[in-house]
Each structure stands twice: as structure tokens, then as C-alpha cells.
MDAnalysis code that builds the backbone (N, CA, C; Angstrom):
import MDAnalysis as mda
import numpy as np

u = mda.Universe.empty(216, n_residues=72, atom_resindex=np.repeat(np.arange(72), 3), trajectory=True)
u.add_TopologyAttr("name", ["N", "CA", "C"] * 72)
u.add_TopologyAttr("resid", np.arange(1, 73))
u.add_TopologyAttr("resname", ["UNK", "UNK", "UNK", "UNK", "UNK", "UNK", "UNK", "UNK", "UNK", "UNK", "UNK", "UNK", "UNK", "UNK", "UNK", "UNK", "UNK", "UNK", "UNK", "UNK", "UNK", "UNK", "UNK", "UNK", "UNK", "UNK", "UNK", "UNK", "UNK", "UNK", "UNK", "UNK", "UNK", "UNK", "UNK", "UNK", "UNK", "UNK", "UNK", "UNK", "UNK", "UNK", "UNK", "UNK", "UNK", "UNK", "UNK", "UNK", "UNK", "UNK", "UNK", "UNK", "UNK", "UNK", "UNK", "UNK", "UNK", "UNK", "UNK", "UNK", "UNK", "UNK", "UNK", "UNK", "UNK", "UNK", "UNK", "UNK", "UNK", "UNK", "UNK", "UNK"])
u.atoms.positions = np.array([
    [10.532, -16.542, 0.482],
    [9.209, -16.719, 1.033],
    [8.221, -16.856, -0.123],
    [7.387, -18.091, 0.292],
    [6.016, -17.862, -0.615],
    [5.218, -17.732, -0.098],
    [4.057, -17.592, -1.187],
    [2.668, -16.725, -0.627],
    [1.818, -18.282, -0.849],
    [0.830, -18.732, 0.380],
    [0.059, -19.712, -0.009],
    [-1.482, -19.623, 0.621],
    [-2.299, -20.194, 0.527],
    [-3.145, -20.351, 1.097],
    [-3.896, -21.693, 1.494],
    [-4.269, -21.421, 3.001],
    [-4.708, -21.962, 3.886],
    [-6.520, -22.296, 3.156],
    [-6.802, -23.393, 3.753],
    [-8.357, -24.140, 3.332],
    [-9.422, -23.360, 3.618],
    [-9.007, -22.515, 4.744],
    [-10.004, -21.380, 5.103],
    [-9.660, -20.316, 4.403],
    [-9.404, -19.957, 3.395],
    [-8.974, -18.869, 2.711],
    [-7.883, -17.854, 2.932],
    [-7.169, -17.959, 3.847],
    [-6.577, -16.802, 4.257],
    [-5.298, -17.261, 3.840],
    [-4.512, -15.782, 3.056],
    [-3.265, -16.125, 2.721],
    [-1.905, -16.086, 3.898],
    [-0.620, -16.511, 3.620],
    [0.168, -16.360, 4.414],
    [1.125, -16.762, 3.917],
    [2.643, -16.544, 4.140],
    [3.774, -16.701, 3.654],
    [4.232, -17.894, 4.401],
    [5.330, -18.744, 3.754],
    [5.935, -19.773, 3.927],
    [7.578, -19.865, 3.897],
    [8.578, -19.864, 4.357],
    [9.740, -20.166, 4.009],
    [10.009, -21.341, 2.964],
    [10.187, -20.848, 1.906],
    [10.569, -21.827, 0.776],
    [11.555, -23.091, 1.255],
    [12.574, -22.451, 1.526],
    [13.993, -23.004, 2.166],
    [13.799, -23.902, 3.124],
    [12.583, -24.017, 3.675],
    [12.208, -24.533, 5.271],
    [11.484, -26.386, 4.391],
    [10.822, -26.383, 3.288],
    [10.496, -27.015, 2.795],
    [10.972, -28.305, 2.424],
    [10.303, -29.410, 3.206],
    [11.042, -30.651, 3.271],
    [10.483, -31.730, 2.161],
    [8.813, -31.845, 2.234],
    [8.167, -32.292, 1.051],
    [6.939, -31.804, 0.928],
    [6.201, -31.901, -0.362],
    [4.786, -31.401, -0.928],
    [4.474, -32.840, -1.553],
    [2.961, -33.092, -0.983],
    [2.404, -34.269, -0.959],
    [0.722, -33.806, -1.679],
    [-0.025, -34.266, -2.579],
    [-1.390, -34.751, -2.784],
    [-2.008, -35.613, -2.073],
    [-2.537, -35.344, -0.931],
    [-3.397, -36.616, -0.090],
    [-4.605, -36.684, -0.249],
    [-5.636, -36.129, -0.909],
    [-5.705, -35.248, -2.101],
    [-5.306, -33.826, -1.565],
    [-5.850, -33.492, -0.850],
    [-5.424, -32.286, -0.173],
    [-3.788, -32.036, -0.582],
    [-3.029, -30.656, -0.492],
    [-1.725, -30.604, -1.023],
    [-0.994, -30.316, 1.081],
    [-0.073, -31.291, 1.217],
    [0.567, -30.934, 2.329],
    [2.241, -30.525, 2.154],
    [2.338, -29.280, 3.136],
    [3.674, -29.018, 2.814],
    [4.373, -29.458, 4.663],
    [5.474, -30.143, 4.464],
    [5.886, -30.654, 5.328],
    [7.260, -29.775, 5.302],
    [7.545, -29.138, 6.255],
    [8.646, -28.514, 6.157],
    [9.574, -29.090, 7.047],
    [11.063, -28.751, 7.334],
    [12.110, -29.421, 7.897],
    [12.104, -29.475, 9.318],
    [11.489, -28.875, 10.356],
    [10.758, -28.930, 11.191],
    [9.567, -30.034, 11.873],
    [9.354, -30.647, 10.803],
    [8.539, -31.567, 11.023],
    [6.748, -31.119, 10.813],
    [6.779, -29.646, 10.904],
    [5.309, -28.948, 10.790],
    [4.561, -29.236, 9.760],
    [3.430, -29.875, 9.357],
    [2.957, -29.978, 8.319],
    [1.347, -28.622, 8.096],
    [1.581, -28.181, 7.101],
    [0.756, -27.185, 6.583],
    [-0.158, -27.760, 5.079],
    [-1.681, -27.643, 5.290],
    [-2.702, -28.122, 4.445],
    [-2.961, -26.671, 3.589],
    [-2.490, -26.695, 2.267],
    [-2.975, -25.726, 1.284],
    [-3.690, -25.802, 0.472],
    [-4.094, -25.007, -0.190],
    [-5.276, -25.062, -1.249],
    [-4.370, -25.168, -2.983],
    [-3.255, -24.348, -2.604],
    [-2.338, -24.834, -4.147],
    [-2.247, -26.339, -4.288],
    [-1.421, -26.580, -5.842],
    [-1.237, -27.350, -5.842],
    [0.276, -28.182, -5.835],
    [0.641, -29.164, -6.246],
    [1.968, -29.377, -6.333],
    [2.845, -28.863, -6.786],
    [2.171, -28.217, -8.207],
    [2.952, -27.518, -9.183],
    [2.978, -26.506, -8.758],
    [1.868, -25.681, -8.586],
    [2.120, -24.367, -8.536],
    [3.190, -23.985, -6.778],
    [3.037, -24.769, -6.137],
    [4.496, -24.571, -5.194],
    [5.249, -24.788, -5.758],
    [5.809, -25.691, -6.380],
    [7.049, -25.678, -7.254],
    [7.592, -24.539, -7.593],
    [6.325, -24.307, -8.500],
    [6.419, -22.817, -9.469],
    [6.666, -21.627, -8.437],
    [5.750, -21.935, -7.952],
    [6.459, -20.338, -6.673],
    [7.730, -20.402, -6.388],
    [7.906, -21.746, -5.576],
    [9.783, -21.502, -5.341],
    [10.792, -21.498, -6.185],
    [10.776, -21.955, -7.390],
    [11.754, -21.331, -8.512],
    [11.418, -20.409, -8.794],
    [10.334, -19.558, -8.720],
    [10.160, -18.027, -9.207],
    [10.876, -17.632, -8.139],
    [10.815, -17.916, -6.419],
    [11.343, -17.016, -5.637],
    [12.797, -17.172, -5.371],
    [13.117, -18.597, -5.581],
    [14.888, -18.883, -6.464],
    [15.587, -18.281, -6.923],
    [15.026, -17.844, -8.098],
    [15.505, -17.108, -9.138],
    [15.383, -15.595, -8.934],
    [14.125, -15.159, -8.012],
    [14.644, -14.145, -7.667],
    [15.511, -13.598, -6.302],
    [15.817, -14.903, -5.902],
    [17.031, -14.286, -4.580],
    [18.375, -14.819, -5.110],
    [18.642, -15.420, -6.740],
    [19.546, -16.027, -7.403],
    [20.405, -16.706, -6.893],
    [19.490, -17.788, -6.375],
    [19.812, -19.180, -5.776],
    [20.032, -20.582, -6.747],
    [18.938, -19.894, -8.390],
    [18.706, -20.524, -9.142],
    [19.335, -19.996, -10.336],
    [20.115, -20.020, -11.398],
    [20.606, -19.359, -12.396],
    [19.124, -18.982, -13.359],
    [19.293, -18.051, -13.930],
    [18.326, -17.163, -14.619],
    [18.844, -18.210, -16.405],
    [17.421, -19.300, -16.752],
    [17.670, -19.927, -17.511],
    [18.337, -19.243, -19.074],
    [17.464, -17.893, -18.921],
    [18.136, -16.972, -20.245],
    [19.680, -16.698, -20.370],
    [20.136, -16.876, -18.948],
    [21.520, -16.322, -19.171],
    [22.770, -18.240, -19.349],
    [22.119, -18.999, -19.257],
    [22.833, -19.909, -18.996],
    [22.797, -20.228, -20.471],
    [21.099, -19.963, -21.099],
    [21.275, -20.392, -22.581],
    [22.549, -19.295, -23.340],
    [22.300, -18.273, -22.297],
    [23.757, -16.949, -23.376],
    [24.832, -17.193, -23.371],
    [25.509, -18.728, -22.520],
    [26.768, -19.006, -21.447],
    [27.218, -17.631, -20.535],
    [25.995, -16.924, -20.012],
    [26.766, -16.120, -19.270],
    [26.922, -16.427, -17.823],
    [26.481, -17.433, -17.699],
    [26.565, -18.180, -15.984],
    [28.220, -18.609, -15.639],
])
């Protein structure tokens, strides 16, 4: 889950996993697999950035330090 926020300010969580595409219209839209589209105030990157942070911490994503150690 990420944490995002809505145009009216209010935060709320998202299923990462549910996430189909993230668009600039300028506005940032997250279109999830569902077909639901959600208007946020982040931006492209920083969703990105959230879901490999939350990747990596449900280790979905290998932890880049350990792959540079070959311990993957």
C-alpha cells in the first residue's frame, strides 16, 4: 500500500499491486487494473518511488545492497 493524496488534500492509501498506469495530463492519474482512475497531487516519480520503497519492503523487489554483495 501507498500513501497518496487526493487534489482536495486528504491523504489515503492505494494498493500498489492494483496499479495499471500513472499518467501526467498535467494532473498525475493513477489508473489501476480495475479500470478506476484516481487524480493525485504526487507526481510520476514520486509514485514510482513509493512503490519500490513499498517493494522492497514486502521483498517483492531484491534489496539493491544485497545483490551488489551477490547475496541474492
Amino acid at each position: 500500500m501507498i500513501s497518496v493524496t487526493r487534489l482536495n488534500g486528504k491523504n489515503f492509501v492505494v494498493n500498489s499491486e492494483l496499479i495499471e498506469i500513472v499518467e501526467s495530463t498535467p494532473d498525475t492519474v493513477i489508473t489501476l487494473i480495475t479500470g478506476k482512475k484516481i487524480i493525485v497531487l504526487e507526481s510520476i516519480d514520486e509514485i514510482v518511488e513509493k512503490t519500490v520503497k513499498y517493494r522492497k519492503k514486502i521483498s517483492l523487489l531484491p534489496n539493491i545492497e544485497k545483490i551488489q554483495r551477490n547475496e541474492v
